[in-house]
VEXRO-957525 format. One record per residue: residue in three letters; x negated, y negated, z of N, C-alpha, C in turn. Coordinates in pm, whole numbers, plus 50000, padded with zeros to 5 digits. Example, Ala and Ser with C-alpha at 12.3 -4.5 7.8 and 13.67 -1.06 7.14 Angstrom:
VEXRO-957525
ala486815056950780487705045050780486805033050780ser487155022550708486335010650714487104999750787
//
This chain:
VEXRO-957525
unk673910281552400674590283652274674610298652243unk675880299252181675870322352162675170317952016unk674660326751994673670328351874674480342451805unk675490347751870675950358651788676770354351672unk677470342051727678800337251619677790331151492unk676360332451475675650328651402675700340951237unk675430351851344674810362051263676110369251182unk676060372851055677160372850961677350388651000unk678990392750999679190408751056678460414450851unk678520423750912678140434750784678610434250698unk679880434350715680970435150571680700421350466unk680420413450531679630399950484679060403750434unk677840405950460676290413650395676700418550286unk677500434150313677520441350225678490435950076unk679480426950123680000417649988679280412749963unk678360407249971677430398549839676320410449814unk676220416649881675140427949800676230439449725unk677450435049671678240440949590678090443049477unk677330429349374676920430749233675930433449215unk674850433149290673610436149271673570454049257unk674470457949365674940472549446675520479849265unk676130468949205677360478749076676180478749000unk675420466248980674260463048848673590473448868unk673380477748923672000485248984672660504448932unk673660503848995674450519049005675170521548822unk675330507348792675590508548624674400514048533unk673050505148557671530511748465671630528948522unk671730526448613671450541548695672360550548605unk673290552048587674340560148550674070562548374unk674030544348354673290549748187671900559648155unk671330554948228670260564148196670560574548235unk671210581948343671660596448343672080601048241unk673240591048141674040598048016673190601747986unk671720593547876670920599147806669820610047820unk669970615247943669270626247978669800639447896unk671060640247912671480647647785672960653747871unk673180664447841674730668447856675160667048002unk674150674048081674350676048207674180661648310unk673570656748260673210639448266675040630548298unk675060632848147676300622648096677480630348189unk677640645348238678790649748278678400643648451unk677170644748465677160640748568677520626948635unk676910615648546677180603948578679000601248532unk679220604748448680930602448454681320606148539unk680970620748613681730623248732681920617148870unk680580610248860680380603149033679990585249002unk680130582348891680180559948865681340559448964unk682780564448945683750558349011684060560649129unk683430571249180683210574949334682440567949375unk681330561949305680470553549407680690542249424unk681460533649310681870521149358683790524349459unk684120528949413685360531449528684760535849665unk683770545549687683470542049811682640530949850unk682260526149761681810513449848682470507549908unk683570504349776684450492849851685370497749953unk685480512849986686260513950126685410511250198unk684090516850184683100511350365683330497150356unk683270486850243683450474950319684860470350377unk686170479250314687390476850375687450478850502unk686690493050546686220503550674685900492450790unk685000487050775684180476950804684950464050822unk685520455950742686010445750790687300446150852unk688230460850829688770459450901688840464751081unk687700471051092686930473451241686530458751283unk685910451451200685550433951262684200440651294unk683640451651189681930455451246681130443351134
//
């Protein structure tokens, strides 16, 4: 029996560790605002870069078939 067609490719993986991935990067970002100016400019600048690149590595990714 292949035991590979078992094991889920990455892009799998990494979609369900998607909400946990935003939940996680959302507290993160709030608490930067309240650090104070440099905080809040910071986290506005890079929340939407980090979930857009996520979701290209998993586009990246499933569409390689890694």
């Amino acid at each position: 029996m292949d035991l590979s067609v078992l094991r889920p490719r990455l892009w799998m993986v990494l979609l369900v560790l998607f909400f946990p991935f935003f939940v996680i990067c959302t507290h993160y970002f709030e608490a930067l605002e309240r650090t104070g100016t440099l905080g809040a400019i910071v986290a506005d600048t890079f929340f939407q870069p980090t979930i857009v690149g996520y979701i290209v590595i998993l586009w990246m990714l499933k569409k390689r078939k890694i």
